[in-house]
C-alpha positions in Angstrom: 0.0 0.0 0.0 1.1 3.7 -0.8 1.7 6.5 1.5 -1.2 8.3 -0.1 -3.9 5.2 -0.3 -2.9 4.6 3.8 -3.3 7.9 4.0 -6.8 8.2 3.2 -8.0 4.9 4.3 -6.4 7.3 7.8 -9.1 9.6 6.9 -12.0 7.0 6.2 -11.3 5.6 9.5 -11.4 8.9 11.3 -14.3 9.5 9.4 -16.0 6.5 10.8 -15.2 7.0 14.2 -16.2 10.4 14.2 -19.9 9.7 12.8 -20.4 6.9 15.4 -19.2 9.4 17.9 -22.2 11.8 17.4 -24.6 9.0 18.6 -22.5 7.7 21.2 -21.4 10.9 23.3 -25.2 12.2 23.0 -26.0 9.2 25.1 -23.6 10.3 27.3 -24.7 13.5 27.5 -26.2 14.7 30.0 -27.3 11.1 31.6 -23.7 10.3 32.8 -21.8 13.5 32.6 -22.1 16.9 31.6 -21.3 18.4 28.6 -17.7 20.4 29.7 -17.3 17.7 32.7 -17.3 14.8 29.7 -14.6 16.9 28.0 -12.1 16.8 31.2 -12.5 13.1 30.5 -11.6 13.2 27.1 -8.7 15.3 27.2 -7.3 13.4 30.5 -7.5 10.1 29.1 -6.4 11.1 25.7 -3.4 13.1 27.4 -1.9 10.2 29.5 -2.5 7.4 26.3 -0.1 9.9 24.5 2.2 10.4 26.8 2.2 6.4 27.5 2.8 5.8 23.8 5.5 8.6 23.5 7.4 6.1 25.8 8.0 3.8 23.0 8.5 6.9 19.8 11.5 8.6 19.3 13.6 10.7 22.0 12.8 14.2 20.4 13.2 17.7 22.4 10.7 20.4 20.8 12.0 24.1 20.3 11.0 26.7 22.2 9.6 28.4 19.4 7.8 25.3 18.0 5.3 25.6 21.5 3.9 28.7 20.2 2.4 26.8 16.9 1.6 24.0 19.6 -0.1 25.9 21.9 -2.4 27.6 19.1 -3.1 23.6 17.7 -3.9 23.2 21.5 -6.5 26.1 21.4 -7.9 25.7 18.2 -7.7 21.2 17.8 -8.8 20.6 21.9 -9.6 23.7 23.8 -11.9 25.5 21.2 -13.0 22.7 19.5 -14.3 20.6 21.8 -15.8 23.0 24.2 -17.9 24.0 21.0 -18.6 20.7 20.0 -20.0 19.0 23.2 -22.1 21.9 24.3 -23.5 22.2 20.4 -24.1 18.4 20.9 -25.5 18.0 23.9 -28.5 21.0 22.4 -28.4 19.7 18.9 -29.4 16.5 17.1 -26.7 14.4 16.2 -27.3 14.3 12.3 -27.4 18.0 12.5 -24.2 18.1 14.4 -22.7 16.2 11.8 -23.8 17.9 8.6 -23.1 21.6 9.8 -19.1 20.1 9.9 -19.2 20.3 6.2 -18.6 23.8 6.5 -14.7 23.2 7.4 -13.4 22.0 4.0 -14.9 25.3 3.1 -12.9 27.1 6.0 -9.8 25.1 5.5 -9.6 25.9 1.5 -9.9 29.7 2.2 -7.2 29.7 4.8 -5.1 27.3 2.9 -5.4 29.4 -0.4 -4.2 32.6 2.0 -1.3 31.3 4.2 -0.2 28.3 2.6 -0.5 29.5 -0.9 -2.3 26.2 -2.3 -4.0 26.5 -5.7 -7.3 27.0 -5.8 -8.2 24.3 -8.7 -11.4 24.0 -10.6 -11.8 20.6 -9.4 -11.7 21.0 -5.5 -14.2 23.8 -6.0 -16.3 21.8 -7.9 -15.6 18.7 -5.7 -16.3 21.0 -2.5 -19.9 22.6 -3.9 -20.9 19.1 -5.2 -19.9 18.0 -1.6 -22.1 20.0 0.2 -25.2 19.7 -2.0 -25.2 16.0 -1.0 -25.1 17.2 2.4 -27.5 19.9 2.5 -30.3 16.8 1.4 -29.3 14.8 4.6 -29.6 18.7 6.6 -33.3 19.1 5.4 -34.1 15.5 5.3 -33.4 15.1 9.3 -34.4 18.4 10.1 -37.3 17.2 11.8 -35.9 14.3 14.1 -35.3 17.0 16.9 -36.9 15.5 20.0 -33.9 15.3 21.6 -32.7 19.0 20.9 -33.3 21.7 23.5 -31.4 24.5 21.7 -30.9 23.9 18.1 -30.2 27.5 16.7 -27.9 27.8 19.8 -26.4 24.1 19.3 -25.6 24.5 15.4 -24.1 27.8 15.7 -21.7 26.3 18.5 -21.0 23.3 15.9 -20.1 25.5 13.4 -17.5 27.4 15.8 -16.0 23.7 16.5 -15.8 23.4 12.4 -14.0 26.6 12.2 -11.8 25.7 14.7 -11.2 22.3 13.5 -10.1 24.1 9.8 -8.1 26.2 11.7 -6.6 23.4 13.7 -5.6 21.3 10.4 -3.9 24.9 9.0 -2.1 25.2 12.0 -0.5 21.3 12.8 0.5 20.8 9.0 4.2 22.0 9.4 4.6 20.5 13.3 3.7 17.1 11.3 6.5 17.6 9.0 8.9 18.4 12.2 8.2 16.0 15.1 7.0 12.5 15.4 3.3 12.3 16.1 3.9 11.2 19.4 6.0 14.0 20.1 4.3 17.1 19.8 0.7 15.3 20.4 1.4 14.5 24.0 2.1 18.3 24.9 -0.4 19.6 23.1 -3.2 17.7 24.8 -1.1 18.4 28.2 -1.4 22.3 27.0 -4.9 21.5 25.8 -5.6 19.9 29.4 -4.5 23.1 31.1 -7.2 25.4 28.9 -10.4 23.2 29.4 -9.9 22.3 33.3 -11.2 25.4 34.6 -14.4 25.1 32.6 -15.2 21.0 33.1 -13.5 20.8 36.9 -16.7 21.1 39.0 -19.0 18.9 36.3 -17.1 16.5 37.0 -16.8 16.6 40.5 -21.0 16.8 40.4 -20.5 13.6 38.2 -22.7 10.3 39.9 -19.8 7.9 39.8 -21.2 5.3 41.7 -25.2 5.4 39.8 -22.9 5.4 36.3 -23.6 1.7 34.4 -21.0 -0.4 32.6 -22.4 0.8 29.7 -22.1 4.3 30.3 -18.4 4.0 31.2 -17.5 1.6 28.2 -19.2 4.8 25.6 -17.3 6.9 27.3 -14.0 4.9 26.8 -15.0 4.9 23.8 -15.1 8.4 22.7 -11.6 8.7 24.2 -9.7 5.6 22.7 -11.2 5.8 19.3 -13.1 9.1 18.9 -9.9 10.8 20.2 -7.1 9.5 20.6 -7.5 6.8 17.6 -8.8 9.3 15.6 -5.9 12.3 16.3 -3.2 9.5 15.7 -4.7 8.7 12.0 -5.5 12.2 11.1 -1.8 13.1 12.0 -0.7 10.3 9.4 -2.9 12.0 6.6 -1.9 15.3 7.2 1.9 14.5 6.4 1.1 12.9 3.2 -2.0 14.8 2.4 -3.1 18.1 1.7 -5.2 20.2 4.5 -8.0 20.5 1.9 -8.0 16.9 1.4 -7.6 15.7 5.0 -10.8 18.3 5.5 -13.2 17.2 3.0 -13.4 13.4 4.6 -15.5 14.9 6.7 -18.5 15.2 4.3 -18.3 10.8 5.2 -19.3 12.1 8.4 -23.6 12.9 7.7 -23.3 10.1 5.7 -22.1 7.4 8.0 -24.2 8.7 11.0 -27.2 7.9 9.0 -26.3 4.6 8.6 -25.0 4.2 12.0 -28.7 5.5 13.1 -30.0 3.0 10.2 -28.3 0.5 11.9 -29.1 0.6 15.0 -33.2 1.3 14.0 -33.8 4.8 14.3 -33.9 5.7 11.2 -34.5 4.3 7.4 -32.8 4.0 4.3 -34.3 6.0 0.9 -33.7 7.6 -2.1 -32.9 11.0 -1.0 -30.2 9.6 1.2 -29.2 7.5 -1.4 -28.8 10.3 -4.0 -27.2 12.3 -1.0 -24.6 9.5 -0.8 -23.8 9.5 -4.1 -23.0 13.2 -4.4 -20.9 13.5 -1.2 -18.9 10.2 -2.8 -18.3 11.7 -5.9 -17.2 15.6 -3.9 -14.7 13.2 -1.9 -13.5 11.9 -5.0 -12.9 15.2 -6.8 -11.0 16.8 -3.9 -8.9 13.6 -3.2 -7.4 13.1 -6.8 -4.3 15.1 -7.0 -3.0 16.0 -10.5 0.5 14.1 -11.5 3.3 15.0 -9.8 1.5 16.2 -6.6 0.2 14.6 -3.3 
């Protein structure tokens, strides 16, 4: 296998994990744990798995000037983004959630045009409009299922700051990747990112009902952390070095798709032909902002 076909099966597989995570952490949420308290969680766990792992990567000292460009991947990638996220989740639906992230390619193709200079190509246009068509079917289609929203208006706008950040976060890692060994620069930036989201989780998860949690509820949250996190920072690292930000970004038009069939699944919702048709678009936007003319990656 290729460095660039590993790389995107990376990105399918973060894709996956992130569209069963919309169903699984709004289970969590606010049974278990509340929304910021679930985040300490997350970021501990994810934290002290890196730093475990870094025990067996390479011996590497980061520059002091290199922690500036990690602490801003720490605000933007952990802090930022999932502060926004889990409190947009816990008052959104999950299929909403998951198609208002579309907006990142978007995000990441403007900022990647203006500071990393990439060309804007007719094709990733093309590939990012025909994208987000697909996904704007599955947005109106489950626009109704929103029995378990309490703030939607307030809940999508807070996604959409955890897509902007997410763009911003993929802008801001892409040279660290080409510097350190994941393991390297990963472990201090959730340490960093630790330090920025304690104050606003620390007392949620002292009100947390350890002993009333079930198996069950401990397992999802496991895992959100081992897969949804850590699994899915590791493999998004790997597609960044050999892929472009653009193309890392647009995976996550998978991410509408796969929750509906994770909700299909599972029974709560049905397969037809608008979701069909949906599929087919968002496949054939992937494909256009994936190929890479010859002699580029």
């Amino acid at each position: 296998m290729s460095k660039r076909a590993f790389a995107i099966l990376a990105a399918s597989l973060v894709a996956i994990f992130y569209a069963i995570n919309y169903t699984i952490a709004k289970d969590v949420m606010p049974h278990y744990i509340e929304p910021l308290g679930f985040i300490i969680f997350r970021v501990l766990g994810t934290m002290i798995l890196f730093w475990f792992v870094g025990l067996f990567g390479p011996k590497e000292k980061i520059q002091k000037k290199d922690f500036i460009r990690i602490t801003a991947a720490a605000f933007f990638g952990v802090a930022l983004n999932m502060l926004a996220f889990f409190e947009g989740l816990n008052l959104t639906t999950p299929i909403s959630a998951s198609v208002i992230m579309v907006t990142s390619p978007m995000i990441v193709l403007i900022l990647s045009v203006i500071f990393l200079k990439e060309k804007l190509l007719p094709s990733k246009i093309l590939g990012v409009l025909i994208g987000l068509s697909g996904t704007v079917l599955i947005i109106l289609y489950g626009k109704g299922n929103s029995s378990t929203a309490t703030n939607p208006v307030l809940g999508n706008f807070l996604i959409f700051v955890n897509a902007a950040s997410y763009a911003c976060y993929i802008i801001t890692v892409k040279k660290i990747t080409q510097k350190y060994h994941p393991f390297t620069f990963m472990k201090w930036m959730y340490t960093i990112g630790f330090l920025f989201v304690l104050p606003f989780g620390f007392s949620q998860v002292m009100r947390m009902p350890y002993d009333i949690v079930p198996l069950e509820g401990y397992l999802k949250i496991g895992y959100v952390v081992l897969f949804a996190t850590f699994g899915t920072y590791i493999l998004n690292i790997f597609a960044i070095k050999e892929l472009k930000p653009t193309t890392v970004s647009v995976f996550i038009y998978l991410q509408p798709l796969l929750a509906t069939l994770f909700a299909v699944a599972l029974g709560s919702d049905h397969l037809d032909p608008i979701k069909i048709i949906a599929a087919i678009l968002i496949f054939i936007g992937v494909f256009l902002v994936t190929k890479s003319p010859k002699k580029s990656i």
